[in-house]
C-alpha positions, -999 to 999 in steps of 0.1 A, spaced: -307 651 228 -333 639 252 -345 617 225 -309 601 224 -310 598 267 -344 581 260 -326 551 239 -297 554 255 -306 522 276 -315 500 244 -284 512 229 -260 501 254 -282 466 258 -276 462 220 -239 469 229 -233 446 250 -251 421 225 -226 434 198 -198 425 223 -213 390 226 -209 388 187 -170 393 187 -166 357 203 -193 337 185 -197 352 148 -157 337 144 -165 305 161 -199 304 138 -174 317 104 -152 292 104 -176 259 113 -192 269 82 -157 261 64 -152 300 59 -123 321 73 -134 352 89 -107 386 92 -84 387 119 -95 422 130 -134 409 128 -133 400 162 -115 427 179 -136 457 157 -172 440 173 -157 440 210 -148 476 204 -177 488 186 -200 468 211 -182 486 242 -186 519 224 -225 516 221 -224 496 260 -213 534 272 -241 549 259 -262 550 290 -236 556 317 -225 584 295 -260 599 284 -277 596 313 -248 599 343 -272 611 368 -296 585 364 -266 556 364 -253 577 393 -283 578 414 -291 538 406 -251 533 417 -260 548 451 -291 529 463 -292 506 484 -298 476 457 -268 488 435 -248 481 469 -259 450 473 -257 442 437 -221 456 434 -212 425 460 -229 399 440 -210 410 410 -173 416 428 -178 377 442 -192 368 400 -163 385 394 -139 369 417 -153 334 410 -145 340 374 -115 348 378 -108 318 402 -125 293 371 -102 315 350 -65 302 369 -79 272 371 -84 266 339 -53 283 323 -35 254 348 -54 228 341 -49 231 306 -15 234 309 -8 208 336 -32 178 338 -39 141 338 -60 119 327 -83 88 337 -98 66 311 -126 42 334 -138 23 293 -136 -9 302 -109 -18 270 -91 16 280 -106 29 247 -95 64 251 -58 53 264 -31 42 242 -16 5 251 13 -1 269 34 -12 238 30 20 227 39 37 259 69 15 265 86 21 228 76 59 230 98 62 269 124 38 249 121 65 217 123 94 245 153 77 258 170 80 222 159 117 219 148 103 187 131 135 166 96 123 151 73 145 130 41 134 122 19 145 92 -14 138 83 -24 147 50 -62 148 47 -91 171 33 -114 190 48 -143 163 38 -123 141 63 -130 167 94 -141 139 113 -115 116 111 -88 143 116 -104 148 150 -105 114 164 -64 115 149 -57 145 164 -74 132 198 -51 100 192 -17 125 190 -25 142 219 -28 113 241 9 107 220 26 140 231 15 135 263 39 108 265 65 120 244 59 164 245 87 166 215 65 146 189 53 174 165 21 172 144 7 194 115 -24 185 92 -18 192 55 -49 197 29 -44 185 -2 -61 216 -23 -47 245 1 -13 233 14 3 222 -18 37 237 -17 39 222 20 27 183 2 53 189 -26 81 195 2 71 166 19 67 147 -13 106 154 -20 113 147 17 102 113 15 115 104 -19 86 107 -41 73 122 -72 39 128 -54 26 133 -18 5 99 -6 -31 108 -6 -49 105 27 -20 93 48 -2 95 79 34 105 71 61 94 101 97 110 102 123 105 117 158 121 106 162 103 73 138 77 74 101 77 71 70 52 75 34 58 58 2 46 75 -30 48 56 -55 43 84 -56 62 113 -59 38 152 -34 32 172 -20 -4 161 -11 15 128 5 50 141 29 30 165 35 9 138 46 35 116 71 49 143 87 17 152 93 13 114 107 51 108 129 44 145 142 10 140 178 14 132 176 -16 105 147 -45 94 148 -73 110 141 -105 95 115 -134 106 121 -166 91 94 -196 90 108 -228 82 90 -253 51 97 -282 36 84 -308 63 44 -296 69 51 -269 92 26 -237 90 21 -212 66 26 -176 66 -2 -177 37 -43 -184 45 -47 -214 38 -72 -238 28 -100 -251 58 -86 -274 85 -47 -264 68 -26 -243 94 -18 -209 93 -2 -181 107 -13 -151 84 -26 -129 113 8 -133 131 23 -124 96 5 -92 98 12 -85 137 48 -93 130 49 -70 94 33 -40 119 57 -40 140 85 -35 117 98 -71 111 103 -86 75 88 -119 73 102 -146 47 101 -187 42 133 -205 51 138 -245 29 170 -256 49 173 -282 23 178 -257 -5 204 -235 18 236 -223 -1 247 -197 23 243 -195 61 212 -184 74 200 -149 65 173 -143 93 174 -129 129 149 -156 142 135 -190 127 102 -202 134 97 -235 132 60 -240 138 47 -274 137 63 -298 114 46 -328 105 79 -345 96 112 -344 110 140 -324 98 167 -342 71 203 -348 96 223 -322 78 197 -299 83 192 -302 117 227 -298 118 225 -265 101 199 -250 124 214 -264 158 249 -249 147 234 -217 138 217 -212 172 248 -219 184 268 -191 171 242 -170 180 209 -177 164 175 -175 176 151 -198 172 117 -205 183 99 -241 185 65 -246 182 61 -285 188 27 -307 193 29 -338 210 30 -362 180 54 -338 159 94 -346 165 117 -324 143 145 -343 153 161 -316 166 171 -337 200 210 -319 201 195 -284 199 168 -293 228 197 -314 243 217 -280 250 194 -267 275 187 -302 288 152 -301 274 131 -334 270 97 -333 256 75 -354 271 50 -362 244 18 -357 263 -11 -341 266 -15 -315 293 -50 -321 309 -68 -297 327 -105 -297 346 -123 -270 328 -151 -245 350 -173 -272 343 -154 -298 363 -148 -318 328 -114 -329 318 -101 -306 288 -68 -307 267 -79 -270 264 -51 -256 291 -60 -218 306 -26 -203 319 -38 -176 345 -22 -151 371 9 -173 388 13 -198 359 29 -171 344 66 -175 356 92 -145 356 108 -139 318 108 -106 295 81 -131 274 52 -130 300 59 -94 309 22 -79 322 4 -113 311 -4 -123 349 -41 -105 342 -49 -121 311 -57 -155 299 -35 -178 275 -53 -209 260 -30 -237 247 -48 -266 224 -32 -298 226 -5 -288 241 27 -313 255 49 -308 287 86 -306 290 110 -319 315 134 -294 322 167 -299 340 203 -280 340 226 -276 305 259 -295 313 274 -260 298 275 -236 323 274 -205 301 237 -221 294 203 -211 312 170 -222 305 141 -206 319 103 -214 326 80 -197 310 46 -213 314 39 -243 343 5 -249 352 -6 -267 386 -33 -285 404 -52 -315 411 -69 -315 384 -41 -311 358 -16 -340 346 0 -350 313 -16 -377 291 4 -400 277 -22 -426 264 -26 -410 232 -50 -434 215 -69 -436 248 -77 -399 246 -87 -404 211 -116 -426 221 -122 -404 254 -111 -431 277 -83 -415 291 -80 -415 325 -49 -404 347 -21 -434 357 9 -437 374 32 -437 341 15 -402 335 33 -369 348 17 -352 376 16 -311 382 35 -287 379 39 -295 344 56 -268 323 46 -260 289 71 -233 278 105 -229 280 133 -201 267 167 -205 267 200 -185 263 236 -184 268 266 -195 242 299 -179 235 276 -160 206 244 -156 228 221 -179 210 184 -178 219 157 -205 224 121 -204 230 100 -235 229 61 -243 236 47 -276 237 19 -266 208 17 -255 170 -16 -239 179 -4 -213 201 -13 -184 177 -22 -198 140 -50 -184 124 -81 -210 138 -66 -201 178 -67 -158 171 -104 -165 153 -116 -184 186 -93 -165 216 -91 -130 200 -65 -105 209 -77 -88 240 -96 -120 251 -67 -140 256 -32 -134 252 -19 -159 228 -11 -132 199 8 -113 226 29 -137 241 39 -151 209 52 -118 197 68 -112 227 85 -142 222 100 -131 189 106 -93 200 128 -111 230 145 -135 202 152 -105 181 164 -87 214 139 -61 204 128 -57 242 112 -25 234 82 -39 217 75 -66 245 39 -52 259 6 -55 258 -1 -46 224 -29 -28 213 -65 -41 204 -90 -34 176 -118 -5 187 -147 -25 194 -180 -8 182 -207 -3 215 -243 7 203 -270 21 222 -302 4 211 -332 24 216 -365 6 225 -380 -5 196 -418 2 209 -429 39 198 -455 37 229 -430 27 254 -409 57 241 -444 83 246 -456 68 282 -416 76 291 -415 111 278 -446 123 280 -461 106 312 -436 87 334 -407 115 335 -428 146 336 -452 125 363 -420 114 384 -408 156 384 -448 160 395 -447 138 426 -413 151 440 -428 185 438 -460 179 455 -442 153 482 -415 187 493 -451 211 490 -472 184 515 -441 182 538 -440 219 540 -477 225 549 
């Protein structure tokens, strides 16, 4: 017995090491891809107190002498107020995990999602729309399921219905074959991002934001809507094209993720009435045959939409439609003093140029950059039921509208009195009709092809955002007019390169910098 009093000390120090075991060997189990018991834990915290008792129990006089001195006293304070703090951090925490908010200072609000997403999730909440989210991916993909699940979270804090469960493909294969017949397949997708919602579903095969919002307006959105370029007469492709040819693929693609059905549209070879929800027309090199300028103009007017993208040297003949909302181009070129103090037919649409419309909705902090662009002269449509809005009018002394074409060829141009002065407005929308037609026009083709998005990249500027605001607002999809998001951008830390920069740091400059602090505090206390 007195041999068991002797260890009686050790034991209950190994106890309380034991007890210490309960919460990590789990945690330590299951990052090593195995699954530990459920009673593992619990039978280590109750074996550990066990053995923890051994001393108090064994040796009660000595624990009650040590309990009445005069250090156990003061030691039975320090540990109430340990105690009492930890209980504090303990309510604190089971709050702040249940009620908290978050601050994301990245410069490109990395860890935030965009506002797009934001504004179609409150429209989606609005709806009491159900959405289940399903990730399908393998534990070789632990990584990536993190980030995604760090992505949801930031989701369901925005919308606290959206429900989320990971499926593996070699352990959860009843679940995959449910979903699988769900969906309307033979087969679960491998590696995916399954989105429901009620009968419909979307599939996204990478994992960042611009996709999972994309996926979720396509298993919401009631029906497809269709997007319609125009061809026959040299406008831009939907298609990359060959260098120095004009293209709108990347727009194709914004316009696809967001749910919209892209097609071409040849007026000439039209049997039926039009079969699109908006019409591009972006930059035709020739102007439209009569009857099919006809076609279009009497479409918008029982309740098309259309949008016009038109340089200063390209005339689609489309002078009724424009005529509607008393809209003249001008067939300029906007000029603009650049920060350089140069003359530039580069215009930069900033903060106030940005006039009131659903189009430039939370533009006024970012930068558009039109190429070429022409002004319009805009006045009031003799039909009252008709408004026309501005969208885009720049000012300043420095800014007018070329009209000496083959002067600023040569770089001779220089401003005269037949040329327009500021404000000059360089986008305009339109609406109104018995049928609520829609009209958005800008004075370039080069708002958002392919060579503008390579050189003013999404987040840079906002050409890619304004255009597709312009076609969510034709479509009347007002949901999806935001800032959209951007891609991640990838931020390095380079280390120094010199191995003996690295040594003098570690081993001399730190430890010497820790040195002199602690002999400057012993000298002033001498």
């Amino acid at each position: 017995m007195d041999k068991l009093r002797t260890a009686a000390p050790y034991i209950s120090v190994f106890g309380l090491f034991v007890m210490l075991s309960s919460l990590v060997t789990p945690v330590l189990a299951r990052s090593a891809g195995n699954t530990p018991p459920d009673w593992l834990g619990r039978a280590l915290l109750i074996a550990g107190a066990v053995l923890a008792l051994a001393w108090p129990v064994l040796c009660w006089e000595d624990a009650k002498e040590l309990l009445g001195s005069r250090q156990a006293r003061y030691g039975s304070n320090a540990l109430l107020l340990t105690v009492a703090m930890l209980v504090l951090l303990g309510v604190a925490n089971f709050f702040g995990t249940r009620f908290y908010t978050t601050v994301d200072l990245t410069e490109n609000k990395r860890f935030s999602i965009s506002n797009q997403t934001k504004q179609i999730l409150d429209d989606l909440k609005g709806q009491k729309k159900e959405l289940k989210l399903t990730a399908i991916l393998s534990r070789t993909d632990e990584n990536q399921a993190a980030e995604l699940e760090r992505l949801i979270d930031r989701y369901k804090q925005r919308y606290p219905t959206l429900s989320y469960q990971r499926l593996d493909p070699q352990v959860d294969l009843p679940a995959l074959m449910g979903l699988a017949q769900r969906i309307g397949q033979d087969q679960p997708p491998g590696r995916a991002l399954v989105v429901e919602s009620g009968a419909k579903h979307a599939i996204a095969y990478s994992f960042d934001e611009q996709e999972v919002t994309s996926s979720i307006v396509k298993a919401t959105r009631a029906k497809e809507s269709v997007v319609a370029f125009t061809t026959g007469h040299g406008e831009c492709g939907t298609e990359a094209g060959e260098q120095g040819k004009c293209s709108y693929a990347g727009v194709k693609q914004g316009l696809e993720r967001e749910g919209y059905k892209v097609t071409s549209l040849n007026l000439s070879a039209l049997t039926d009435t039009i079969k699109a929800d908006v019409v591009i027309v972006a930059g035709p090199s020739r102007a439209f045959l009569p009857a099919e300028a006809k076609t279009l103009t009497d479409w918008v007017k029982g309740g098309g939409k259309v949008m016009l993208l038109l340089g200063p040297d390209q005339d689609p003949g489309l002078a009724d439609l424009l005529g509607q909302w008393d809209i003249q181009p001008n067939k300029d070129v906007v000029i603009q003093v650049n920060r350089l103090g140069q003359q530039s037919a580069a215009v930069a649409v900033v903060d106030t140029d940005y006039q009131f419309h659903a189009t430039t909705k939370g533009l006024n902090s970012f930068q558009t950059v039109l190429i070429g662009t022409q002004s319009f002269s805009v006045g009031t449509p003799a039909d009252s039921n008709l408004t026309n809005t501005k969208l885009l009018e720049v000012k300043g002394p420095g800014v007018y509208g070329e009209t000496d074409l083959a002067g600023l060829a040569d770089q001779k141009a220089e401003q005269g009195p037949e040329d327009k002065a500021s404000p000059l407005t360089l986008a305009v929308a339109g609406e109104g009709g018995e049928k609520g037609g829609r009209l958005v026009l800008f004075g370039t083709s080069a708002l958002a092809d392919d060579a503008a998005l390579q050189q003013f990249p999404p987040g840079a500027t906002a050409n890619g955002d304004l255009f597709l605001n312009s076609v969510s607002w034709l479509a009347q999809d007002e949901s999806l007019i935001a800032i959209r998001a951007t891609e991640p951008d990838s931020r390095p830390i380079t280390p120094p390169q010199n191995p003996l920069l690295v040594l003098l740091t570690t081993l001399i400059l730190i430890p010497g910098a820790i040195a002199a602090i602690g002999f400057w505090i012993w000298w002033g206390r001498r």
